[in-house]
Every structure is written in structure tokens, then in C-alpha cells.
N, C-alpha and C positions, 0 to 999 in steps of 0.2 A: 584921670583918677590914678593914685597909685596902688597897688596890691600888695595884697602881705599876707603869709601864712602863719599859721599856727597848727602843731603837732605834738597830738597829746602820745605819748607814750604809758602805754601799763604795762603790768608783766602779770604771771599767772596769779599772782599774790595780792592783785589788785591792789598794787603800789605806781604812784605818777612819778615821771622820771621830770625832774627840775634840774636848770642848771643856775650857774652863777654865773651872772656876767662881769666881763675880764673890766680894769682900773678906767682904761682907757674906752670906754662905750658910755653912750646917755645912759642914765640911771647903772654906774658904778655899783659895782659890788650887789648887785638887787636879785634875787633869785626868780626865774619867772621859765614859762613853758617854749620848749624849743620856736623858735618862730624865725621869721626873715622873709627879705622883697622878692616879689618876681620881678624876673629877668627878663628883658626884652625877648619875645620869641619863647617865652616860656607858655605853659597854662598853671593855674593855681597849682592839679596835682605835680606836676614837674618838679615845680620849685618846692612844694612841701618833701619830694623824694631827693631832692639834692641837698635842701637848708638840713633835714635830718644826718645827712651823710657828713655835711660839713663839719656840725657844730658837735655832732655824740660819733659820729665811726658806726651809728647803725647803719646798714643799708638792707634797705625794703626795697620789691617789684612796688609797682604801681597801683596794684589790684591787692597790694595788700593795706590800702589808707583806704580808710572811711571817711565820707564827707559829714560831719558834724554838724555845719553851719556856714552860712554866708551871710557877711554881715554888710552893710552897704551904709555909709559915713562921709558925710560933707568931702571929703577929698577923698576916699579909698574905700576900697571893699579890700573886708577880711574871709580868708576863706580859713576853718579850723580844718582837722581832720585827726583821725584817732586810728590807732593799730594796737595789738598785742604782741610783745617779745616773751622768749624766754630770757629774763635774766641772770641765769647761770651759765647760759650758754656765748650770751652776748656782752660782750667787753666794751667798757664806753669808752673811747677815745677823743680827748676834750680838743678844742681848734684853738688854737695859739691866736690870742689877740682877741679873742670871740666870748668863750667858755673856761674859769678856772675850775668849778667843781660841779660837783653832781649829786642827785641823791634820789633817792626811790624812798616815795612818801606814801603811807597808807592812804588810802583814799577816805576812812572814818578821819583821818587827821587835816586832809587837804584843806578845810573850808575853815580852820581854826589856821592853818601855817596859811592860807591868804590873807588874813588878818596883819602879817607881820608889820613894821615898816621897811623891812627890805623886799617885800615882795612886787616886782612891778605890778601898780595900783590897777592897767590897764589890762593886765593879764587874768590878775585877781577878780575883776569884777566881769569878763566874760566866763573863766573859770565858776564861776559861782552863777552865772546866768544859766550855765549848760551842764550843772555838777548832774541834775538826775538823767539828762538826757545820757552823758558820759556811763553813767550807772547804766542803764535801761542796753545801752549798745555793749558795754562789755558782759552783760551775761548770758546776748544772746553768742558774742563771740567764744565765750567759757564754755556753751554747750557742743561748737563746731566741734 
């Protein structure tokens, strides 16, 4: 099997951090939620704490990602996971070759901007499996 993460990013505002992906990556130019492989000798949380670092310049402890979901697919299991940033405070620095832009999307708009054609389709449609569970976990993190 191979593994792959997914990292939902919000901020107090209850906006999702999306990036673009750079010319040269499958689905070109397509906006979709931070994701990428685990690495031999990794565990899912690992590489969710590393692919975040790589691809935005957030960097989170371990115990600050929530497990979301694991999803289990004729060749791979996905494992999501979600956290809370300050956005004012955190500067997103994009990965050269990975990531050209970025943007912090309301979550009332998220489920219409997955609709796009630039949205990776595969991202979109767990995005939209897990919108209330997403909901339900950021407000109990709103009240910490």
C-alpha cells in the first residue's frame, strides 16, 4: 500500500488554507488541500507534520493535528488530519516546484469553490465527505 496525507488548515476565521499547485505536478495549476507521501520510516502523523512544513512554512508540534479520517483504497490509505493557525501571525511560505499560491477560503464558500474545474477532483470530493465533520471538530477547537 502506499500512504498519503491530507492537512486541513483553518485559522480563527474559520477560513481553509488552499494552495496551487506549481506547472510542473499532476493536475497543473489545480488548487487542492495541503497533502503528500509518507516516507519510509515515517508514521502518517510525521509526514502530515513535515508535508505542512514543506509545502506552507507552517510548522506544528505533533499533538497539535487532529486525526480526521482514514481512508483505506485499493492501493493506499489516506490519513487527513486538521489544526487551527493564527493567520495573522503565520506567514505562508510556498516550496519551490510544489506550491505557487495560496489562499484562506471561508468555509460557507469551500463546498461551492470545490465545485471549480481547477480544484483537484480527489481532494474535492473527500473535502465534501468530511465538510461537517471539519465543522463539528473546529468549534470544539474555537472553544479551547
Amino acid at each position: 500500500y502506499h500512504f498519503v496525507v491530507e492537512i486541513y488548515t483553518l485559522n480563527q476565521s474559520f477560513e481553509c488554507l488552499i494552495t496551487l499547485r506549481d506547472e510542473k505536478k499532476y493536475y497543473p495549476h489545480f488548487w487542492e488541500i495541503t497533502a503528500g507521501a509518507v516516507l519510509k520510516g515515517e508514521t502518517p502523523i510525521q509526514a502530515a507534520k513535515r508535508e505542512l512544513f514543506e509545502e506552507t512554512g507552517i510548522d506544528v508540534s505533533i499533538d497539535q493535528l487532529q486525526e480526521l479520517f482514514v481512508e483505506k483504497h485499493q492501493s493506499c490509505f489516506i490519513y487527513g488530519y486538521i489544526h487551527m493557525i493564527d493567520s495573522l501571525k503565520q506567514p505562508i511560505r510556498l516550496q519551490i516546484d510544489e506550491t505557487i499560491d495560496y489562499r484562506f477560503i471561508p468555509m460557507n464558500e469551500m463546498l461551492e469553490y470545490t465545485k471549480r474545474q481547477d480544484f483537484v477532483p480527489t481532494c474535492a470530493l473527500r473535502f465534501n465527505r468530511y465538510y461537517s465533520k471539519i465543522n463539528h471538530i473546529f468549534s470544539t477547537m474555537i472553544k479551547r
